[in-house]
Structure formats: structure tokens, C-alpha cells
C-alpha positions in Angstrom: 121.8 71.6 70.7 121.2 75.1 72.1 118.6 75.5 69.8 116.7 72.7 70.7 117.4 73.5 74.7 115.8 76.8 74.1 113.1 75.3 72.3 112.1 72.6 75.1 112.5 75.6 77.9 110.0 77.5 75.9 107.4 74.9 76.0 107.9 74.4 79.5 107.3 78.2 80.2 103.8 77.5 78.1 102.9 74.2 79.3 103.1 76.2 82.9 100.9 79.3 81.8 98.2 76.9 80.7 97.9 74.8 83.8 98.2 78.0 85.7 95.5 79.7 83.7 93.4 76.7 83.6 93.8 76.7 87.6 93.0 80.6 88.1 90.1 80.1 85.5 89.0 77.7 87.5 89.3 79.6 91.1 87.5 82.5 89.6 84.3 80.4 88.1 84.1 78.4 91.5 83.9 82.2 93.5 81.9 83.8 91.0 79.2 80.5 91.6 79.5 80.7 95.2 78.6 84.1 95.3 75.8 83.3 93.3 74.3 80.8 95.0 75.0 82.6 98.8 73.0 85.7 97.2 70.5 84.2 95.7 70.0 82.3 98.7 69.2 85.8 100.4 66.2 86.1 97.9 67.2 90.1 97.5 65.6 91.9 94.4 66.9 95.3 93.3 64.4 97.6 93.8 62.3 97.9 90.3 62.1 101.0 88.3 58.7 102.3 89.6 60.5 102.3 93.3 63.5 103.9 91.9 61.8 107.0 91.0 59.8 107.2 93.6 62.5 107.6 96.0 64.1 109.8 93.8 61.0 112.4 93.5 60.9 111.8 97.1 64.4 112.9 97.8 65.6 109.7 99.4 67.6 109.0 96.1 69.8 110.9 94.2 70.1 111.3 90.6 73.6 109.4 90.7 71.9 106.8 93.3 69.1 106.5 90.7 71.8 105.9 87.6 73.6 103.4 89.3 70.6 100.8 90.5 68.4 101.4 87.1 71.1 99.1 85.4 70.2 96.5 88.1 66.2 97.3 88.1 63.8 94.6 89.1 66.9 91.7 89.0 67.3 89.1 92.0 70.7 89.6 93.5 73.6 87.0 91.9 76.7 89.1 91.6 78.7 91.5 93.5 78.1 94.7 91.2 74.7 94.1 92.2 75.5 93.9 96.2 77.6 96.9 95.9 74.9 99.3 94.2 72.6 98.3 96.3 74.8 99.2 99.8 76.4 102.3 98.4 73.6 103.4 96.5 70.0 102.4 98.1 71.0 101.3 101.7 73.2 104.1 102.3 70.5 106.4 100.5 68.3 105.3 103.5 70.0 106.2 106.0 70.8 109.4 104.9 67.4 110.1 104.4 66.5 108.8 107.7 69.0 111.0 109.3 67.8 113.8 107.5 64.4 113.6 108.6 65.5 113.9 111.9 67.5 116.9 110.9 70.7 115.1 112.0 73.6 117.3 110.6 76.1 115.1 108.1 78.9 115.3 110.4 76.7 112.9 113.1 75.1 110.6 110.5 76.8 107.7 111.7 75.8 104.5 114.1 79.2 106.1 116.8 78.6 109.4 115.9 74.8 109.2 116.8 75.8 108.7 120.3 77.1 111.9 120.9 73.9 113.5 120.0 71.4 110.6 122.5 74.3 111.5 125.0 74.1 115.7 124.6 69.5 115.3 124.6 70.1 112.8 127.8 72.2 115.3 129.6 70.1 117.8 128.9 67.0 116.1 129.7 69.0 115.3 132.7 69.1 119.0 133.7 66.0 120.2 133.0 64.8 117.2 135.2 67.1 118.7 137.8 65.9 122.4 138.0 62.3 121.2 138.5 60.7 122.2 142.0 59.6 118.9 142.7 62.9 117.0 142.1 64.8 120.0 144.3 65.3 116.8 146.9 66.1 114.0 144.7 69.6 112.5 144.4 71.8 111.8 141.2 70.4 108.1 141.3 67.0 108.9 141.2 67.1 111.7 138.7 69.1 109.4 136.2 66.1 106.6 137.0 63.3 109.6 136.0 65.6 110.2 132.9 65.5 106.5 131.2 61.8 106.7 132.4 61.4 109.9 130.0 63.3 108.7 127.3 61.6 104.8 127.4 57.7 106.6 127.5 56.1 107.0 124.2 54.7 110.0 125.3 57.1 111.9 127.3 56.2 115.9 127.6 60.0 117.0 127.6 61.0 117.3 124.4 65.1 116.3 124.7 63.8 113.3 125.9 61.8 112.3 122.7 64.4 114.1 120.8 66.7 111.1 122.5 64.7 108.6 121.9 64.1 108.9 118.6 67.5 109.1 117.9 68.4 105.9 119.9 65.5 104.0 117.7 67.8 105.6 114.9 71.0 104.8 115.8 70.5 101.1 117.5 67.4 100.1 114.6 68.0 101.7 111.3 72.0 102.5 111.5 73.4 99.5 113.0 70.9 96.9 110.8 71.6 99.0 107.5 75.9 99.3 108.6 75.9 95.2 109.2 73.9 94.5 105.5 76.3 96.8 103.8 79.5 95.4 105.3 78.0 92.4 104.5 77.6 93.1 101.1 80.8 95.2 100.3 82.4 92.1 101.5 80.5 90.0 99.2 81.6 92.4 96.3 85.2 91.9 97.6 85.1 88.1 96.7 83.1 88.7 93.5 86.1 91.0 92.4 88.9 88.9 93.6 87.2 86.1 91.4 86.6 88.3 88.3 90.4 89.2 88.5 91.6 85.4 88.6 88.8 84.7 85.7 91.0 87.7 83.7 94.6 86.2 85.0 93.5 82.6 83.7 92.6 83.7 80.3 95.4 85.7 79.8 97.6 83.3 81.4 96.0 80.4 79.0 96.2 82.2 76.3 99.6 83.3 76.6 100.6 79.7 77.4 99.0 78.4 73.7 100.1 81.4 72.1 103.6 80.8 72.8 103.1 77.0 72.6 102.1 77.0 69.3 105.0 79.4 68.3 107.2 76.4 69.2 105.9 74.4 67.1 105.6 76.7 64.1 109.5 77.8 64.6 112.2 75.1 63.9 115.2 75.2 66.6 118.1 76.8 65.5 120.8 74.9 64.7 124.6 75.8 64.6 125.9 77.5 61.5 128.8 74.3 59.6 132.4 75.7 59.6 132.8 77.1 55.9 135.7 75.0 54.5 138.9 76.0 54.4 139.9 77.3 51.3 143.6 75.6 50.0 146.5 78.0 48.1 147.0 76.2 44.9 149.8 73.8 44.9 153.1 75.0 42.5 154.4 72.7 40.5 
């Protein structure tokens, strides 16, 4: 009897991995589709192998950036080791690039730590505004009116002020588009991983659950050893 109780609680155990794995296998096809269908939906194409070293003769790339989107070359975007070569290694490539042609130091090429740099050109726009003859009379209000005036004119003569322009245009156009598509793409990653985990959990778990099923059926139950019989002193006569 506790043979055969151990052999029922073992099939239960495998009938349970199966309909688990079958489940997870199921959860991770259904994300790996939707991610699929919301990417392809965006119509993104890695850039194609011309491109690729283009920007990398250019300097834009680097030779790692370069190694990790020629795998992907000239494909449309469908899974999330696609969306996360092309945020770490292409968008992020352009804005470094960006920020480096405006000979932004590393330590300031960010969308929050681009504002410290408009702020320090402003201000200083702000005073050299200020120790002009002509402005000797004009209050706080007025001088910070001139100073957006500088900055907004595509041909300002004071050079903080295109100096703070053009790193506005940087910060608010190419750092905060480029930040939102990568988070947006990391995140898509994200789901594409959590699904490729359940896809490896429901395997495992389904073929752990048949393995072991199939073992109970292979091995008999064990059954209790019969009492040996009692051997008998031989009768005297």
C-alpha cells in the first residue's frame, strides 16, 4: 500500500509540472507575440550595414556599438534583443555624439545635467548684458526680458547666448526625444525577457513533469516484503 501511495503522489507531482509548464509555455509565446506585433507596428528597421560603418568612420559609433547592431543589420524590429541594441548601442551613440560636437564634457551629457550648463551660459549672458553702458539704467526685469530675447534670436552677437541656445535645442530636442525612445525600448526588452524566461520555465517544467511521469509507469510500486515462515524444532518422538 505505501508503494502504491508513493506511486500515485508521484504522478500527481508530474501531472502538476506539465499543466504548469504547459501554462508558462504558454505566457511566454503570448509575450514574445505581443512584443512582436507592438514593434513591428512601429515600422523600426536596424540601421543596415552601409549606415553602420559609416557612423563608425564617422566616430558616432564605436567599434563595440558597431559589433552589437551588425547581428541585427538591415532587420525590421520584432524582439527585444533588437530594441535593446538599438537604445544602448545606436540611440545612445547619438547622443553622445551630439553632445560631443558641442564639446559638452561626459559628466553633463545628460537631459538634467544639461541644465546646469543653459543655466551657467544664461547667467552669464545675463551679466555681460548687465555691464553694458546702455543697460546701466535697466532693472532685473528688463535685463532678464533682453536675455530670453538673445537666447530666442537665430542670430544673437553674444556668444553665451548661442552657446545657450544651442544647448537648450540639445537638451529639450535631441536628449529628451532620444531618453523617452530608449526607456521605451529598454522596457520593451524587459517584457521580451520576462517572456523568454517563462518560455525556459515551461519547457523545463514540461519536461520534468513527463520525464518523471513516464518513470511511474516504467517502475512497479513497491510492495511489502511476506513474513518468512517460521521455521518449527523437529518434534521428538
Amino acid at each position: 500500500m505505501k508503494g502504491q501511495a508513493n506511486q500515485l503522489g508521484r504522478r500527481i507531482v508530474a501531472l502538476v509540472l506539465m499543466v504548469v509548464g504547459v501554462a508558462t509555455l504558454s505566457a511566454g509565446a503570448y509575450d514574445h507575440k505581443l512584443v512582436a506585433e507592438k514593434l513591428s507596428a512601429q515600422q523600426i528597421t536596424m540601421p543596415g550595414t552601409p549606415a553602420i560603418k559609416a557612423a563608425t568612420a564617422s566616430g558616432m559609433l564605436t567599434v563595440e556599438d558597431a559589433r552589437a547592431l551588425t547581428r541585427f543589420a538591415g532587420q525590421p524590429m520584432t524582439h527585444g534583443l533588437q530594441a535593446k541594441a538599438y537604445a544602448e548601442h545606436y540611440i545612445a551613440a547619438q547622443l553622445r555624439f551630439s553632445a560631443e560636437n558641442l564639446d559638452v564634457p561626459d559628466e553633463y551629457a545628460s537631459y538634467n545635467r544639461l541644465a546646469i550648463l543653459v543655466s551657467q551660459y544664461t547667467e552669464a549672458l545675463r551679466e555681460e548684458l548687465r555691464a553694458l553702458p546702455e543697460n546701466a539704467k535697466r532693472t532685473e526685469t528688463q535685463i532678464a526680458a533682453q536675455v530670453s530675447r538673445e537666447i530666442a534670436s537665430s542670430n544673437s552677437e553674444f556668444e553665451n547666448a548661442r552657446r545657450a541656445a544651442a544647448l537648450q535645442r540639445l537638451r529639450l530636442d535631441t536628449f529628451f526625444t532620444g531618453n523617452m525612445l530608449q526607456g521605451l525600448l529598454l522596457n520593451v526588452y524587459g517584457w521580451w525577457l520576462l517572456g523568454s524566461i517563462a518560455l525556459a520555465v515551461g519547457f523545463f517544467s514540461l519536461l520534468g513533469g513527463a520525464a518523471l511521469f513516464a518513470f511511474t509507469l516504467i517502475r512497479r510500486p513497491d510492495r511489502a516484503a511476506a513474513p518468512e515462515p517460521t521455521a518449527r524444532a523437529p518434534l521428538l518422538l
